[in-house]
C-alpha positions, -999 to 999 in steps of 0.1 A, spaced: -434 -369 -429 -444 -388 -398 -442 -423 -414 -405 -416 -426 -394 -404 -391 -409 -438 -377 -396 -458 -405 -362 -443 -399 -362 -444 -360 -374 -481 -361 -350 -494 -384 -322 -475 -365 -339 -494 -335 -332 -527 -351 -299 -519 -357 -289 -509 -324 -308 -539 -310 -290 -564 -330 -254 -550 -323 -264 -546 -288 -272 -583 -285 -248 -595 -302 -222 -577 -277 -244 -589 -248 -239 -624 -260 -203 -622 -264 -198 -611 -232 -222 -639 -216 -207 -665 -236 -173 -655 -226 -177 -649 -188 -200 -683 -188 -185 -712 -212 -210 -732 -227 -188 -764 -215 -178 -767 -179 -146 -792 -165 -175 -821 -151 -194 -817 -187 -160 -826 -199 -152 -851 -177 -183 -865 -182 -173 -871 -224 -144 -883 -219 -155 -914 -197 -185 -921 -222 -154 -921 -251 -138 -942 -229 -110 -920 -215 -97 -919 -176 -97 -881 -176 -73 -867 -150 -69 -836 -137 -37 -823 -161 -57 -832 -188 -89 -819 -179 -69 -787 -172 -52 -787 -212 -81 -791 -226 -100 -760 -207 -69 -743 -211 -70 -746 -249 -105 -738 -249 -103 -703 -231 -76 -696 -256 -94 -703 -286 -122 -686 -274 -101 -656 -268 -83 -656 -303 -116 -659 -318 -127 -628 -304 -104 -607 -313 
């Protein structure tokens, strides 16, 4: 009796873990991109590209909104 109660709590442990991660990291990845403007800036001058500002600002722009549409 004692080793299905543990069984049971354990893999309902698990489950709660992993679904409680994976909000975590949602959240994290969403309130802290993974790319920031000067890691961008930085690519496009080793592609060989004058980034300006307006661009810079498109591009992170389209980026927040993907990330958003891909969330939901």
């Amino acid at each position: 009796m004692y080793i299905l109660i543990f069984v049971i709590g354990a893999a309902l442990g698990v489950i709660g873990g992993f679904f409680g991660a994976r909000q975590y990291m949602k959240k994290y990845l969403q309130d802290n991109p993974p790319i920031s403007e000067d890691m961008m800036r930085t690519m496009m001058m080793q592609m060989g590209q004058k980034p300006s500002e307006k661009k810079l600002n498109q591009m992170m722009a389209s980026m927040k909104a993907q990330s958003r549409k891909a969330g939901k």
